[in-house]
Backbone as CSV, one residue per row, in Angstrom:
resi,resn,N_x,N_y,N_z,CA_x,CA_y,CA_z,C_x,C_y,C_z
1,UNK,35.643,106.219,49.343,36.447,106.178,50.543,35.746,106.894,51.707
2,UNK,35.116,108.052,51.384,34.358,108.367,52.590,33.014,108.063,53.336
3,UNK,32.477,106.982,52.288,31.552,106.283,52.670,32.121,105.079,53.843
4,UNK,33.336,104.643,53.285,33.884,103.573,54.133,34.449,104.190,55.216
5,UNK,34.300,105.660,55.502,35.226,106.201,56.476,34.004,106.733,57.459
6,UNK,32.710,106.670,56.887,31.798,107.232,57.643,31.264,105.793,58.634
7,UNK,31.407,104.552,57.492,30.556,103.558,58.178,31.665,102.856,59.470
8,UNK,33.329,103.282,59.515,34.065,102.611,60.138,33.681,103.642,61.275
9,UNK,32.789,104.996,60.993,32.967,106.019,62.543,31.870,105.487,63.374
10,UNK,31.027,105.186,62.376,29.817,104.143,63.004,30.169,103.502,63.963
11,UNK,30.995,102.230,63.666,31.085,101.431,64.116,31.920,101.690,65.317
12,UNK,32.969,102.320,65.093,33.494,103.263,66.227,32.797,103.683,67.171
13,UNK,31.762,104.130,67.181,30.958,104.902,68.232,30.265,103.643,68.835
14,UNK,29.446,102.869,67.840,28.865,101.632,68.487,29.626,100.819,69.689
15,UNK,31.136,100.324,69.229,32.137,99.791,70.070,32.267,100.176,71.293
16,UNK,32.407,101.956,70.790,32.641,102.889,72.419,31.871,102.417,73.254
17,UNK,30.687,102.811,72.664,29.386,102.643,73.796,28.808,101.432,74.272
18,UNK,29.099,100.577,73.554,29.395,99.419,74.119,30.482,98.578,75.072
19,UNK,31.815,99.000,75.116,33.321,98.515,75.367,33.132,99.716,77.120
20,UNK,31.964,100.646,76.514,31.695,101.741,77.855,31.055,101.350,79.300
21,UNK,29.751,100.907,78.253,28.657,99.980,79.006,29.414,98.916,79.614
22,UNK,30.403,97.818,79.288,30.906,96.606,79.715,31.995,97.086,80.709
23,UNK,32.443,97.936,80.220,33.748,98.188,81.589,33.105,98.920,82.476
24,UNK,32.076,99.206,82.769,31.060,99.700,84.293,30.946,98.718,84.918
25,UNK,30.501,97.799,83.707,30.182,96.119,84.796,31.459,95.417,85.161
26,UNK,32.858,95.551,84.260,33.720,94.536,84.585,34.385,94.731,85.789
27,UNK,34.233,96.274,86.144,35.306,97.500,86.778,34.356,97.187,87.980
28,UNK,33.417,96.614,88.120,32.629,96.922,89.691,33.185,95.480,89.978
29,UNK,33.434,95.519,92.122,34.007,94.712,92.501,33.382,93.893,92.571
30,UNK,33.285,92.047,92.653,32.758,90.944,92.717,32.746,90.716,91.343
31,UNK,32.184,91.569,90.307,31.794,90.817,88.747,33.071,90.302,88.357
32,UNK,34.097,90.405,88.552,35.458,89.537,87.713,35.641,87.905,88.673
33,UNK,34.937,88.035,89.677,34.703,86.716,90.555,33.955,85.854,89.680
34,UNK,32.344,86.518,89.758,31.502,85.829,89.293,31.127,85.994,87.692
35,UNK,32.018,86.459,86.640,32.371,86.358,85.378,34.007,85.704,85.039
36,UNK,34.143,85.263,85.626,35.763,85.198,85.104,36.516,84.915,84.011
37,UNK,35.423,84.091,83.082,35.831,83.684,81.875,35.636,84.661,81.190
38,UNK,34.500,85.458,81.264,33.860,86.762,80.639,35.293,87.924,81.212
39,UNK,35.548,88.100,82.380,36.049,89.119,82.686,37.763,89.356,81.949
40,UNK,38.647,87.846,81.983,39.632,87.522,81.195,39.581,87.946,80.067
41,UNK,38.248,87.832,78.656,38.044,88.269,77.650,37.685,89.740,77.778
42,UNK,37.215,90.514,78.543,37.257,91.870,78.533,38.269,92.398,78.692
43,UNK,39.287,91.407,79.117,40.644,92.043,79.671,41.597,92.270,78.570
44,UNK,41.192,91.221,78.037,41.818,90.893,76.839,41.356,92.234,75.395
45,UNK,40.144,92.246,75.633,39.541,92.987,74.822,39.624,94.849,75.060
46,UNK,40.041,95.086,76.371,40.186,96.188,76.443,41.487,96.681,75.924
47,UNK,42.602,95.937,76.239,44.081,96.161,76.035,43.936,96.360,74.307
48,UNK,43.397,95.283,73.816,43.466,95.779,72.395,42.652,97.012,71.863
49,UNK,41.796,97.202,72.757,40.590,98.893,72.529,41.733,100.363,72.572
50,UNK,42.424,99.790,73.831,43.349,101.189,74.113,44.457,100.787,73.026
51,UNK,44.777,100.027,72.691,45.909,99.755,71.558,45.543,100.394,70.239
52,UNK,44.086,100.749,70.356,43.517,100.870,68.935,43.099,102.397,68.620
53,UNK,42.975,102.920,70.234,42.538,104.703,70.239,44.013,104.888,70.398
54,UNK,44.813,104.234,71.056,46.384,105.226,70.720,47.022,105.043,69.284
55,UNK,46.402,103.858,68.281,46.988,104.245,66.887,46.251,104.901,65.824
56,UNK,45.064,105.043,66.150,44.261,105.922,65.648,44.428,107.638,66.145
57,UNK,44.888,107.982,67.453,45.295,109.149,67.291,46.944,109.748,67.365
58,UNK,47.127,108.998,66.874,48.343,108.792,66.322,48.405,108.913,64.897
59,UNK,47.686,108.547,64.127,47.300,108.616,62.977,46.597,109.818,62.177
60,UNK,47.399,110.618,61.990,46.400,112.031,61.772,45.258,112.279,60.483
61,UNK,45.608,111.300,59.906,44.541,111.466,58.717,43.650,110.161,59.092
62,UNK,42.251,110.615,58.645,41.296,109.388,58.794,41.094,108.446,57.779
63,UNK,41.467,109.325,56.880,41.318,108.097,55.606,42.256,107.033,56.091
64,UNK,43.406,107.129,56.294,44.599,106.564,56.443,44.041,105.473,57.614
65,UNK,42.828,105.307,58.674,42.287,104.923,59.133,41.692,103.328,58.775
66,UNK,41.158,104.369,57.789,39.840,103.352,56.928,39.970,102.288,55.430
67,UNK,41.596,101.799,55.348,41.597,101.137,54.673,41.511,99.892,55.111
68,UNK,40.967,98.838,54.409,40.425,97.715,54.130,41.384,96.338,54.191
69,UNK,41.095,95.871,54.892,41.960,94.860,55.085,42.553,93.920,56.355
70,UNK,43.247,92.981,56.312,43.150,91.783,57.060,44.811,92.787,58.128
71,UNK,44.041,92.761,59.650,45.112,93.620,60.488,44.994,94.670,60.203
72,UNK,43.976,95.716,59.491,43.753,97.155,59.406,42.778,97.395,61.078
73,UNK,42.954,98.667,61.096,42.158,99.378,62.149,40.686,98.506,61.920
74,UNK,40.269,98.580,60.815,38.555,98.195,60.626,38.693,96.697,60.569
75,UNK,39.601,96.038,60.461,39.611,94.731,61.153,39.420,94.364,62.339
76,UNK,40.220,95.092,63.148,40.491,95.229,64.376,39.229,95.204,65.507
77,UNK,38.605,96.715,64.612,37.701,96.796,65.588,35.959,96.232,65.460
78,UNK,36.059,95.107,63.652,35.017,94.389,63.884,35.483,93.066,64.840
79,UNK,36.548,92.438,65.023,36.595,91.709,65.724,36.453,92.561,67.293
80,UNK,37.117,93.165,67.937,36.847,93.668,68.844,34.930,93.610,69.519
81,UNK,33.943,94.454,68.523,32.832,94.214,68.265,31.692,93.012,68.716
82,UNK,32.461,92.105,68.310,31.985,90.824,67.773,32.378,90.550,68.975
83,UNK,33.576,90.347,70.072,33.661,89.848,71.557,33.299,90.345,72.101
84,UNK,33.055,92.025,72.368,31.996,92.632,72.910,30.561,92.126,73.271
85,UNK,30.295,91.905,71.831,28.997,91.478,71.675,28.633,90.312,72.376
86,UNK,29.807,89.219,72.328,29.690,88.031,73.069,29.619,88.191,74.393
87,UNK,30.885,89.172,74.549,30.453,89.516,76.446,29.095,89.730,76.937
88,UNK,28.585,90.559,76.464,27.050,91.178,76.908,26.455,89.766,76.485
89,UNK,26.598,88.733,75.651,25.137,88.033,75.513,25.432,87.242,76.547
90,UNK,26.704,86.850,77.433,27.182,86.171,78.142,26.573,86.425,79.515
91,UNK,26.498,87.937,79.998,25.918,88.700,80.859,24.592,88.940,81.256
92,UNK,23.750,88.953,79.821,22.372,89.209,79.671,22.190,88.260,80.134
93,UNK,22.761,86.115,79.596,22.376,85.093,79.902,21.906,85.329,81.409
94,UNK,23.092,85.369,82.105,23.463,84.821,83.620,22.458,85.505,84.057
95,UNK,22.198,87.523,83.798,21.530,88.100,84.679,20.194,87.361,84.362
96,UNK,19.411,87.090,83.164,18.382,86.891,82.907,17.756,85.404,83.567
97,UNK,18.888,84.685,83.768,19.162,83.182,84.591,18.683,83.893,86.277
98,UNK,19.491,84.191,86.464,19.271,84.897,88.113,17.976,85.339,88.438
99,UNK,17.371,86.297,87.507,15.684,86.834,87.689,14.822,85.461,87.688
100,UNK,15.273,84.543,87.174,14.514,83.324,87.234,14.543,83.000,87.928
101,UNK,15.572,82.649,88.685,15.630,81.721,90.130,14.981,82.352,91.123
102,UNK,15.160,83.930,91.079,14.835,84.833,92.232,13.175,84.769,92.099
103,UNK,12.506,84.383,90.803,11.181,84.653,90.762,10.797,83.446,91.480
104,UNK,11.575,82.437,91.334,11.063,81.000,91.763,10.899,81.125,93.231
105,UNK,11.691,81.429,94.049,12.068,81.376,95.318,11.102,82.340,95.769
């Protein structure tokens, strides 16, 4: 159990710093213009982030955290993860699209 409780803090921290990194970009003005499909899914994705640090500290034991299963916390926040992840490759695309054009011109 505390192996599974160490690898869910992992992933925890990964999320943060990621869900951190993305709401700098979503939160600056114009990017919810020119992301919108992206910015809707962050929107989406944040509400369930704060849904997930207020039942986790709410939750005073960690084990109680880290059980296994379909709608557990560690469900939650590999899906969470996983749209994250999509956001940024969504982002990287466009910016990495843009340096192109700008090199062309």
């Amino acid at each position: 159990m505390l192996t599974l409780a160490y690898v869910l803090y992992m992933q925890w921290l990964f999320v943060q710093k990621l869900w951190n990194n993305l709401e700098a970009v979503f939160n600056t003005p114009g990017t919810a213009s020119e992301f919108q499909e992206e910015a809707i899914k962050f929107a989406s994705i944040h509400k369930r982030w704060i849904k997930l640090m207020k039942k986790a500290s709410d939750t005073k034991n960690i084990l109680a955290c880290c059980k296994p299963g379909e709608g557990t916390q560690a469900d939650v926040l590999s899906a969470i993860s996983q749209e994250l992840e999509f956001c940024k490759k969504s982002l990287s695309t466009y910016l990495q699209t843009k340096r192109e054009v700008s090199l062309i011109i």
